[in-house]
C-alpha positions in Angstrom: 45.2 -19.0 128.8 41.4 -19.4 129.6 38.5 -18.3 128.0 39.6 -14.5 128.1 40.6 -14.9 124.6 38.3 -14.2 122.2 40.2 -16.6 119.8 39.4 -19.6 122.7 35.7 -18.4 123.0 35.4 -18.9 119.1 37.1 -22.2 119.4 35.0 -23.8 121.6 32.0 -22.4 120.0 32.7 -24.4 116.7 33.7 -27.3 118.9 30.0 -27.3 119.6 28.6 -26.9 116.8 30.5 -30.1 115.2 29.5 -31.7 118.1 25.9 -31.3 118.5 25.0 -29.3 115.6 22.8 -26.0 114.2 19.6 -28.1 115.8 20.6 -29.1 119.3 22.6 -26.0 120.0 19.2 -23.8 121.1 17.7 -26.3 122.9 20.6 -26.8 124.8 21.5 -23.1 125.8 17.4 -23.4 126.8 18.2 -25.9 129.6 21.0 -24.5 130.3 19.6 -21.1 130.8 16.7 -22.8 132.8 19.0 -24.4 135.1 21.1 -21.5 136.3 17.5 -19.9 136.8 16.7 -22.4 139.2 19.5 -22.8 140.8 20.0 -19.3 141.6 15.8 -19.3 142.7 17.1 -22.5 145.0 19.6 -20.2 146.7 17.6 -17.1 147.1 14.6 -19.1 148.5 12.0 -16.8 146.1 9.7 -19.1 144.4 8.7 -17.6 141.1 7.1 -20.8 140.2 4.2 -20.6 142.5 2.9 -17.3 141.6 3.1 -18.0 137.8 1.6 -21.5 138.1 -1.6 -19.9 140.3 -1.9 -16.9 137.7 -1.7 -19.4 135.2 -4.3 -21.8 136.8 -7.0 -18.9 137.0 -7.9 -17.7 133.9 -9.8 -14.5 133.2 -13.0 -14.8 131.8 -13.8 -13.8 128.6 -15.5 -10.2 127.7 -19.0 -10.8 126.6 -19.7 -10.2 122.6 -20.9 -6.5 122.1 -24.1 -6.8 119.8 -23.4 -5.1 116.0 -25.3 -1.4 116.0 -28.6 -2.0 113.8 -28.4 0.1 110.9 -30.7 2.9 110.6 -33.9 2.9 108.3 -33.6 4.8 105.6 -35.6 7.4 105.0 -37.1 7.3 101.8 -38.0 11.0 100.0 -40.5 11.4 97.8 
């Protein structure tokens, strides 16, 4: 009994697809995955937010345009 079964697992899998469809299905394993993220952040005590929200904040400037090399003048033979 349980989940150990790979015949549950597949069970409960098409379950949720009836349910909530092809659509929904990502979006929900997306919050899902999110919240066990934070949760286990909340019970570590490391903030990963900050850092990515300050490095995000402060962009890098972009490099300056290098000028196209002028072609050289062609030297005409007589």
């Amino acid at each position: 009994m349980g989940l150990d079964n790979p015949v549950h697992i597949l069970l409960l899998l098409v379950v949720l697809l009836l349910v909530f469809g092809a659509k929904r299905l990502p979006e929900i394993g997306k919050s899902l995955g999110e919240g066990m993220r934070g949760f286990k952040d909340s019970l570590s005590g490391a903030s990963n937010h900050d850092s990515l929200s300050q490095s995000v904040a402060a962009p890098q400037p972009a490099p300056a345009p290098v000028p196209a090399p002028s072609e050289p003048a062609s030297v005409e033979k007589s």
